[in-house]
N, C-alpha and C positions, 0 to 999 in steps of 0.2 A: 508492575511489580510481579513478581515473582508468585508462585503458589507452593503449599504443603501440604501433602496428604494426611496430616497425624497431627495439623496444629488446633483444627479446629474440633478435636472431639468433646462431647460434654462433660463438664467436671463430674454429675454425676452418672455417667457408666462406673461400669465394673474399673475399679482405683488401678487393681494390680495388672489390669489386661491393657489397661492404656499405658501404664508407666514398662510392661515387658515391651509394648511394640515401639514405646518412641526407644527404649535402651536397641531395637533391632535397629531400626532408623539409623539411633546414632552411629551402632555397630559398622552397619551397611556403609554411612557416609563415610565415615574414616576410611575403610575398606577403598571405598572408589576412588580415597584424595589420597593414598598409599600409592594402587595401580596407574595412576595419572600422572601423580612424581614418579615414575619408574619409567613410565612412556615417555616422559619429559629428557628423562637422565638418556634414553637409549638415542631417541631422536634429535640430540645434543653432543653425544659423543662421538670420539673420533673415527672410532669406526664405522660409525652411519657416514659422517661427511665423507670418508672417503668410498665407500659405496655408490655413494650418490651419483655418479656420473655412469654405474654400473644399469643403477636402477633406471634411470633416463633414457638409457642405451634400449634397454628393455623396452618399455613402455614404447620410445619410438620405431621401432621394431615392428610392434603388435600394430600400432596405428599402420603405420604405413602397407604392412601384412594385409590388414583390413580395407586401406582403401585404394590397393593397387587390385586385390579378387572379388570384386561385387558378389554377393551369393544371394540365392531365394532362399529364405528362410519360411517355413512352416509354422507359425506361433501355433500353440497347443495352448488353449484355455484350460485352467484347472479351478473349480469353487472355492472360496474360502470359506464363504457363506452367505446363505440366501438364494440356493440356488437349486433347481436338478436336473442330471442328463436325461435328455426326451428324445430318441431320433435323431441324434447327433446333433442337438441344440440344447443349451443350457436355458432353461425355462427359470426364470426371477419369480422367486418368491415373494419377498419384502424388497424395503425401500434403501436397502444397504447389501446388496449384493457385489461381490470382489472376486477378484480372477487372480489366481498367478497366471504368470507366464514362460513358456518355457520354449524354446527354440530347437529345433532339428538341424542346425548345422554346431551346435555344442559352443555356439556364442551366442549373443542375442545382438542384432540388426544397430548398427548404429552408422552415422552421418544421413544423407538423404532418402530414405524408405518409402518405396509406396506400397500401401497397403490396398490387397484385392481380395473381395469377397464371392461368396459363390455365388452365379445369378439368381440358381433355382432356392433362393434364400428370401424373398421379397418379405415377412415379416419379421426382420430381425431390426435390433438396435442400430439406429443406423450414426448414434454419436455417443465414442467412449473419450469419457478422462484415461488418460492413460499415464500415469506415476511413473517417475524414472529415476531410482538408483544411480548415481554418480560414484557412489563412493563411500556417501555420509548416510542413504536410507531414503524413506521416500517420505515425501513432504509435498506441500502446497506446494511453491516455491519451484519443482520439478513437476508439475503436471503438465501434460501437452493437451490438446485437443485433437482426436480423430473423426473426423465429421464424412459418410457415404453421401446422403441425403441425394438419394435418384444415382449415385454414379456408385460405378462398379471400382473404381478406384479412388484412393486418396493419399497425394505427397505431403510427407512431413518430415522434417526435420530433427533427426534424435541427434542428442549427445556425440562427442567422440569417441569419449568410453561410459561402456552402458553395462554396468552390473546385474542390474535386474530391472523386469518391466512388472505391472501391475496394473488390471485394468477395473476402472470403479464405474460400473450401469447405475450409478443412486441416483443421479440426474436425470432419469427415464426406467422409473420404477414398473414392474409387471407388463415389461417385454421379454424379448427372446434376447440371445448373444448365440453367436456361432461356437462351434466346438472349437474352431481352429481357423486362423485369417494365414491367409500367403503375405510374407512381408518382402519386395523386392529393393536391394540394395541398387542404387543409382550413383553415379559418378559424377561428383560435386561440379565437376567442370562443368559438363553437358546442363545440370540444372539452373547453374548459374551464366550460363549463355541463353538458354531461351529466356531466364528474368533480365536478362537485361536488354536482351531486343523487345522483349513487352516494354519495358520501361521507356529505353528509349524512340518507340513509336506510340507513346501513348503522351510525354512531352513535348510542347512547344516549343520548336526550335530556340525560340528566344531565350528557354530557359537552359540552353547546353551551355553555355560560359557559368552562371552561378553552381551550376551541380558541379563541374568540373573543378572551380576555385575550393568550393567546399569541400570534396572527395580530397583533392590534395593534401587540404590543409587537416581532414582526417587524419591521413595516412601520414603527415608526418607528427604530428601531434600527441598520435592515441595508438601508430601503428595497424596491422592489416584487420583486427578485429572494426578496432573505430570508421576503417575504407570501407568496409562491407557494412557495418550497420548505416553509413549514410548513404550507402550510391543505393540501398535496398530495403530502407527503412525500415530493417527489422530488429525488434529484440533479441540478442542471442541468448543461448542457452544458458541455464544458471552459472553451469560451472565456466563459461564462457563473459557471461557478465563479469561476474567476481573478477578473472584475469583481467580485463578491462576495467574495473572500477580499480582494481589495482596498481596499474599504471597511472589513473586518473589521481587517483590520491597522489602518486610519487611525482607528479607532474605538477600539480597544483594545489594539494595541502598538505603540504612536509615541509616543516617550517627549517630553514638552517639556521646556523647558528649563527650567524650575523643576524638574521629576519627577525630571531629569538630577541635578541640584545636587543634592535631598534625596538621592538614591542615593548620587552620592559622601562625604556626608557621614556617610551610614549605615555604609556600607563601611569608612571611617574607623572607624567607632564599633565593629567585629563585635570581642568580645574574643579572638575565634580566626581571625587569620588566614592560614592556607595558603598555603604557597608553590604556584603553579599556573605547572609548566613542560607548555607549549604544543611539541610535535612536529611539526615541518614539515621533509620531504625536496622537497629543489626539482630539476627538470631542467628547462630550457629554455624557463622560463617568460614568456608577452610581460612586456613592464614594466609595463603596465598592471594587470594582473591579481596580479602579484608584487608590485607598490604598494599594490594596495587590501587583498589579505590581509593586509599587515604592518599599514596604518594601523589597518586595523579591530581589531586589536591594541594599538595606543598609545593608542586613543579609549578602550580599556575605563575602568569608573566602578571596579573594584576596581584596587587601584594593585601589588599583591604578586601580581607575575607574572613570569616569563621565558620568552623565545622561542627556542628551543634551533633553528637553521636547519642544514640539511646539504646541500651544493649536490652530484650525485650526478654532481660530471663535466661539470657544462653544459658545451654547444659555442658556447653563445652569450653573446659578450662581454660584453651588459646585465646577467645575472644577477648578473655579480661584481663588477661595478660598482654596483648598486643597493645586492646585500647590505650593501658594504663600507661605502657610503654611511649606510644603518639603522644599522649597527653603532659606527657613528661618531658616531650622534645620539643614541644610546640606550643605555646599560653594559647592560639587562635584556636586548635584542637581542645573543645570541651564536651568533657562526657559524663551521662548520667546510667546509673545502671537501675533496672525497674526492679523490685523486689518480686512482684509477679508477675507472669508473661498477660499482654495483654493484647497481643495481636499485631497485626500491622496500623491499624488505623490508631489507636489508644498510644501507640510507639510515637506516629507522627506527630500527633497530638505535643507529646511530650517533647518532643524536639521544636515542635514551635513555639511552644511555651518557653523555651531556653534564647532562643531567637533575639538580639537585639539586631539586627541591621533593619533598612528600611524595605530591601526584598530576602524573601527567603527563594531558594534554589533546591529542589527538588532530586533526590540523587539515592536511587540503592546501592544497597550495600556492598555486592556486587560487579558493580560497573564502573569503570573510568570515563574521565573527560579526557581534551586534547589541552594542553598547555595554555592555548590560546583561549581556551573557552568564558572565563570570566571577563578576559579584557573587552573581548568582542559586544558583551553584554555590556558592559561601562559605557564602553564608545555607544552603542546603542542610545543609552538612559542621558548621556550626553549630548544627543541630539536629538533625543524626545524624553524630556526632565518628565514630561506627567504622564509615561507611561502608565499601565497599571500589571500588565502580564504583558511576557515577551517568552517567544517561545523558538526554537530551534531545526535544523533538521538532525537526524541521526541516523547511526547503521549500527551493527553487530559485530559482535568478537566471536570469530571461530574459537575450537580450545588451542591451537597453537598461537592466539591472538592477532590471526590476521582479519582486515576490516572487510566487509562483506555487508550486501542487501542494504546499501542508504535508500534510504527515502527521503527524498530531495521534496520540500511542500513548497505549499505558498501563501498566500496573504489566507486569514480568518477565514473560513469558507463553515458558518454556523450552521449549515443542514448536513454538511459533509459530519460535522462534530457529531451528531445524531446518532450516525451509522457505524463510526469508528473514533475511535481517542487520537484524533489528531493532532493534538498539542502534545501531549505525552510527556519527551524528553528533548530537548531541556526547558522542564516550565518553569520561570521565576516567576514571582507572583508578590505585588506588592504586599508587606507584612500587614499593616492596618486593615486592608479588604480581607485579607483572608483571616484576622480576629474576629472580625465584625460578620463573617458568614458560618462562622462555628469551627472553624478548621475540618477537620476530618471528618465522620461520622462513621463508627462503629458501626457490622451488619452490611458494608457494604466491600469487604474484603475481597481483595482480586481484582476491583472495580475503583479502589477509594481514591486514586488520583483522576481516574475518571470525574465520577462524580463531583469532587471538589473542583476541578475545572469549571464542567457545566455549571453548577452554585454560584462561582466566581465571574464567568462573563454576564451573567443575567445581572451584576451589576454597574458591568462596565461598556461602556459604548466603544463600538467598534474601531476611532479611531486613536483610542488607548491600549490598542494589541495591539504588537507589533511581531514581525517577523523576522529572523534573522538567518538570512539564504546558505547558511554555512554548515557543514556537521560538526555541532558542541557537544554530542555525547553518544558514547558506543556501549551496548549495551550486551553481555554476556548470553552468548547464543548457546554454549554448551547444556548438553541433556542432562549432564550430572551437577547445574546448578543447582547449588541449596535453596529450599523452598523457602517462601516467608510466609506467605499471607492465606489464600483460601483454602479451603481443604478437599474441596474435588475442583474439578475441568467444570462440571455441572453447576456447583454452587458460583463459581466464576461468570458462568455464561448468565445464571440468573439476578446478579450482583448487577453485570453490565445492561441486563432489561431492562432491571428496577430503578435504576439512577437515571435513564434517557425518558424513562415511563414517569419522575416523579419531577422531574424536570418540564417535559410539558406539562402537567397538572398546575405545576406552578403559573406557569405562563397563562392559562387558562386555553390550552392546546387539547381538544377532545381528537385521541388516538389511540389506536394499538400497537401496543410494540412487540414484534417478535422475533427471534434470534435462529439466524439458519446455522447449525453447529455446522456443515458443511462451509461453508462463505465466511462463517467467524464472523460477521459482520449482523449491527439491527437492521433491522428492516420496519420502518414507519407505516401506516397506514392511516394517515387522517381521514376522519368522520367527515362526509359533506354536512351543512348545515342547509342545501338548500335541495329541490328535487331536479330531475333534470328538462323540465321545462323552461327553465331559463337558460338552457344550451342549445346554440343552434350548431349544427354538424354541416361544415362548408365542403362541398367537395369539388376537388379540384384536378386539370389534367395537366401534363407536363409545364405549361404555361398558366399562368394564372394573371391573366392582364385585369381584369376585374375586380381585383383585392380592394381599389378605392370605393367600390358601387357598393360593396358587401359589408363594408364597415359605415358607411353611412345610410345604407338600408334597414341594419339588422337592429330588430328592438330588444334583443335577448341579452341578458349578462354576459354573458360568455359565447364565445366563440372557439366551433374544435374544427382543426382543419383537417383533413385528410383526403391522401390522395384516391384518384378515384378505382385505383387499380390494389388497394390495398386494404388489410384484413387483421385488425385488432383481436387476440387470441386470449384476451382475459375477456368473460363475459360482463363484468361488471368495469372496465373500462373509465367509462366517464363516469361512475363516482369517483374510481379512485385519483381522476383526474381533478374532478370536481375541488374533496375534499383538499388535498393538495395545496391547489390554489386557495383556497378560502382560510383555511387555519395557517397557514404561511402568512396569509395576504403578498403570496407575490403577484407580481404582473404574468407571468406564464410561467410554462409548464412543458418542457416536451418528453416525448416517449422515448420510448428502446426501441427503434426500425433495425431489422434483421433484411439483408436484401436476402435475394433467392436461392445464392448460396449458402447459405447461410452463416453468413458474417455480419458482424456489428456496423451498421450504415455510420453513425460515429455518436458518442458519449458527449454531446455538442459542440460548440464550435469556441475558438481560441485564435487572437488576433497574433498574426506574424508579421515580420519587416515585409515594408515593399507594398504593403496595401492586399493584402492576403490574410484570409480566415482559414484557420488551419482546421481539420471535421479529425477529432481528436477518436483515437481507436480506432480509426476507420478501418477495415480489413480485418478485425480482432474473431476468431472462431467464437463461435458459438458454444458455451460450456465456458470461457476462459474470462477471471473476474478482471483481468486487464491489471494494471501499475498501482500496486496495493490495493487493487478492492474497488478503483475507479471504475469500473466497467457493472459493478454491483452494485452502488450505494449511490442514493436519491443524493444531490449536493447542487449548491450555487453555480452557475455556468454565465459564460459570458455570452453566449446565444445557442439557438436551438434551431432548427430546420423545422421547417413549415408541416413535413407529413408528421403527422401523431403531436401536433400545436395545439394546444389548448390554453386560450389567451383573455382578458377581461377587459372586454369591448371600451368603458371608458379609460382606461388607460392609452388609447389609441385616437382618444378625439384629436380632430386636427392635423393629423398626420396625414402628410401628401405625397404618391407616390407617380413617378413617370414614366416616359415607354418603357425605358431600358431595366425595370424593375421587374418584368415577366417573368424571368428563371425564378421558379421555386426557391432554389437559395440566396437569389438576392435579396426576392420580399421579405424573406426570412431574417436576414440580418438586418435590412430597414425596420423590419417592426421591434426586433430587438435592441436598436439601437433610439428605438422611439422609445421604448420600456424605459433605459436605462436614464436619458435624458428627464424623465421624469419619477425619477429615482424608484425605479420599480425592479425587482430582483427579479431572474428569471431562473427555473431549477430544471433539472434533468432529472427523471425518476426511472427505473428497471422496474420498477411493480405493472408497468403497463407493456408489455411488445405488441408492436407491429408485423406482421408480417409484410417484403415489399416484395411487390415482382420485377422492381427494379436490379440486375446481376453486379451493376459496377456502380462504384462510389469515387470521387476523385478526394484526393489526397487533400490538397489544398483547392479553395475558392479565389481564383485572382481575379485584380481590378475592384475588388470590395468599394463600395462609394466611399468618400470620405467622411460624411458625417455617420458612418456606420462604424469608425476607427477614431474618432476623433482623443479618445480615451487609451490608444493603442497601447502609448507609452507608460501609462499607470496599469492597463488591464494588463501586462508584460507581468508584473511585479506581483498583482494580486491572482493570478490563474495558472502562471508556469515559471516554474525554476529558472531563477539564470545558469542554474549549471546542466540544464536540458535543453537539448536541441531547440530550435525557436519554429523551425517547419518541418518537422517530424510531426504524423500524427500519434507515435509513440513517444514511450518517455525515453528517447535517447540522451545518454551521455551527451553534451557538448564538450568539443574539444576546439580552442579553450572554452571556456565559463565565461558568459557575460556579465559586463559590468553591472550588476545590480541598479 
């Protein structure tokens, strides 16, 4: 949900100082949903559309301008703060130091850039986040990674059009930054000719027919974006994505109007159909946006639903005029108006109190679904009647309403839930479970479907969640949504602590939880409960033929493996490996390896067709939280690699290993695939790096033994999206989407 800056003051401050600043509030918001309809009206009218071809003209002009004259550009550091000039070095003060940027050729560097620094410069920062302006302002979302680390240069990939740059040192606080880096513009071709002689000398022949079939079937599929993210496994650029998830949606979830018909006729047909009451708390919402969320509710193609509305006090006379309006069109549309505002949660509350279906459906006020969205969920609960929560994938609405940033999930992954609200949108959630755990709780706003989630699984077993591989709901990305629920970013962040912090306490999980405002994401730290005498630390060299002597030698709990060339950089290490393990009770555990370039060795490993374990993130810079925050947050993994393993010795009794099991990654997925057979979870955590001296990481693992896969076809379903590439170790679009 949403946040308000002015909803949560206390009743008693100063009466007349809170009621001038929500009357400025309300002033303000009108004000913005005034200028918004006006921007609507201009970029609607006829004389924009007929410019439009003017403007394009333009635009490809400047591009083509830009990438027919490579130029060296001069970036010019300037402080925002945290910072001061020393000898032509910006000295960091604190842990939140910021750069503008500003360029000497009167544009700023964009498509391929390598960045060079000066040599007689040896103690400076040697890795910036660097923020990039598309258009819309600078966000997560648009940070790149610049990484020197020993080299005097570094290629990276900007934007095509680049507004403004922005560079943030807070990830490597009280060092130095140069006054000024040379940025040198490169010629897409030339770069993309030596990546693909790397590539294709660094492939097995056997594997040039499958790249080739797949490249095709990119290109004709997804078009030249889709060709180039697969022959080169990379993520493109945001504003690059988005055109690409853009097409993906017009390709594969745009329902026509026949698909429409057959769906409602289906729906019609389901012999089981569920009452689905829809939860929405409203405050102060424009009419526009309060329109489109209810339509997009009347459009649904399942017809057995209601919309349980609770208006929390609006100030603004449209709200109760609209409601009253829906409620008057539609008997399924039922609405309650609060006589005091009582927040978000106390709203919720109230609407599930109205509630008679047997699931309620989670939905602000603000946001629409897709037509399809209930059915999909029916058909669901029709081939698993004893669901208890089914949850969804979703994306965002720009303010011109175009769809943008899906987050494509996958099965349950309960430690992932820890770090981030992974269920989110669309939760349904059986009505009975969620009376019987209190509904809402007040004090936990900004956070309260969080919360109620975690409450909620802690009483249902895992194979009563269900997932549904599709996006049922888009959620209002604009700056000038109306607020609902907490009253700073701060009280938000500490809402999100308190609920993952009260949540283990429940379980009897001894932990600290902390929240990086940077990463947006918790960060767990379980307590060991034992000392580290009961770890033996294995060390091993590229070969590891001995793994069967070492597991039937060792009298210790646990076992940490590491390689022998490599250098754990938390000093506390195996506790926090320890703890880990022990208040989880999983079967392993592995680390965050950084090879020597420093790039993410991989966020662990994920079964792909063909008898291949895909090393997920592999290649990912350093600084960079990876595909929603995967690359940041401790979560359930389907295997782990051997360097920085940390595993509990009887979990392994019995298990027999043979010649051909000497690669480090093989053992690795043999002992994982022993965990799993003896239903033991294995997690992946960032609270520990390794340092490797190892430079190169291979993409995929082939030839994986088969009892190491023998799950492939379920771990598909429960680890990666069928609408993500399947041997990508990024999250690539697939084009098409696999059958579920």
């Amino acid at each position: 949900m949403n946040s308000n800056p002015l909803r949560e003051h206390s009743s008693s401050a100063d009466s007349a100082e809170v009621r001038k600043l929500l009357q400025e509030h309300h002033r303000l918001s009108c004000r913005v949903e005034d200028l918004e309809e006006a921007l609507t009206r201009l970029t609607t009218s006829r004389s924009w559309r007929m410019t439009a071809l003017l403007r394009k003209a333009r635009l490809l002009a400047k591009y083509l301008s830009s990438f027919l004259s490579t130029r060296a550009h001069v970036l010019t550091f300037s402080s925002v703060a945290g910072a001061s000039l020393k000898n032509n070095v910006w000295v960091i003060n604190t842990d939140s130091a910021e750069f503008n940027i500003r360029s000497s050729c009167g544009r700023m560097p964009l498509g391929w850039v390598e960045f060079s620094r000066s040599s007689n410069q040896p103690d400076v920062v040697e890795d910036f986040s660097l923020y990039v302006d598309e258009g819309e302002g600078f966000s997560e979302e648009s940070c790149l990674h610049v990484s020197f680390r020993g080299r005097r240069t570094c290629l990276v990939r900007l934007p095509r059009l680049v507004r403004g740059l922005r560079l943030d040192a807070r990830s490597l606080p009280h060092r130095n930054v140069p006054a000024e880096v040379v940025a040198q513009e490169r010629y897409a071709a030339v770069v993309r000719g030596k990546k693909l002689i790397q590539l294709l000398t660094q492939i097995p022949l056997k594997e040039y027919p499958r790249l080739i079939i797949d490249c095709v079937g990119a290109l004709r599929s997804g078009g030249w974006l889709a060709f180039e993210q697969q022959l080169f496994g990379e993520l493109p650029h945001q504003t690059d994505r988005n055109k690409l998830y853009a097409g993906w949606v017009k390709r594969y979830d745009t329902l026509s109007p026949a698909e429409l018909a057959a769906m409602q006729a289906q729906a019609r047909a389901l012999p089981y159909k569920p009452l689905l009451s829809l939860l929405m708390p409203v405050y102060n919402n424009p009419e526009r946006w309060l329109r489109a969320a209810i339509n997009s509710v009347l459009e649904q193609a399942y017809e057995n639903w209601e919309l349980c509305i609770v208006d929390d006090a609006s100030t603004r006379p449209s709200v109760r005029r609209v409601l009253e309006e829906y409620a008057a069109q539609d008997s399924r549309v039922r609405v309650l108006f609060r006589q005091e505002n009582g927040h978000i949660s106390r709203a919720s509350n109230s609407a599930l109190s109205m509630a008679r279906g047997e699931f309620v459906v989670l939905m602000d006020h603000d946001d629409v679904i897709p037509e399809h969205a209930l059915f999909w969920v029916a058909q669901e609960l029709n081939q698993y009647p004893d669901a208890q929560l089914i949850f969804s994938d979703e994306d965002r609405l720009s303010q011109s309403g175009e769809r943008m940033d899906a987050y494509f999930k996958a099965g349950l992954n309960r430690e992932l839930l820890r770090s981030q609200n992974l269920i989110s949108h669309m939760g349904v959630y059986r009505r009975d479970t969620a009376l019987r755990i209190g509904g809402f709780r007040p004090g936990y706003e900004g956070s309260q479907d969080w919360d109620f989630a975690l409450r909620f699984i802690e009483q249902v077993p895992d194979e009563q969640i269900r997932h549904i591989p599709k996006v049922l709901y888009h959620w209002r990305a604009a700056p000038q949504a109306v607020s609902f629920s907490a009253d700073t970013k701060a009280s938000a962040f500490s809402a999100a602590q308190r609920c993952v912090a009260d949540h283990l306490a429940r379980l009897g999980i001894e932990a600290t939880v902390t929240r990086d405002e940077h990463d947006d994401f918790n960060r767990v730290n379980y307590r060991p409960m034992l000392d580290l005498s009961s770890i033996e630390v294995v060390r091993f060299s590229s070969r590891i033929a001995d793994v069967q002597q070492v597991l039937a030698q060792s009298r210790r709990e646990f076992l940490f493996f590491l390689h022998e060339n490599s250098l754990p950089e938390e000093e506390k290490y195996l506790q926090i490996l320890l703890g880990t393990l022990q208040q989880t009770k999983a079967g392993a555990v592995g680390a965050r390896v950084w090879l020597a370039n420093q790039t993410l060795k991989c966020a662990g490993y994920r079964p792909a067709p063909q008898g291949a374990a895909v090393a997920v993130h592999t290649g990912l810079p350093r600084g960079e939280r990876g595909y929603f925050g995967r690359a940041a947050s401790t979560q359930e993994v389907w295997a782990v690699g051997l360097d920085g393993m940390m595993v509990r010795a009887e979990a392994l009794s019995g298990v027999e290993f043979t010649a051909s099991t000497q690669e480090p990654d093989f053992v690795a997925l043999h002992l994982c695939a022993a965990l799993r057979e003896n239903n033991q979870k294995i997690l992946w955590t960032p609270l520990v790096n390794v340092q490797s001296a190892f430079a190169v990481q291979q993409d995929l693992v082939e030839g994986v033994p088969a009892a190491a896969l023998e799950d492939a076809q379920n771990s598909q379903k429960l680890w990666h999206s069928p609408n993500l590439c399947a041997r990508s170790p990024h999250y690539c679009l697939a084009f098409p989407p696999r059958r579920p």
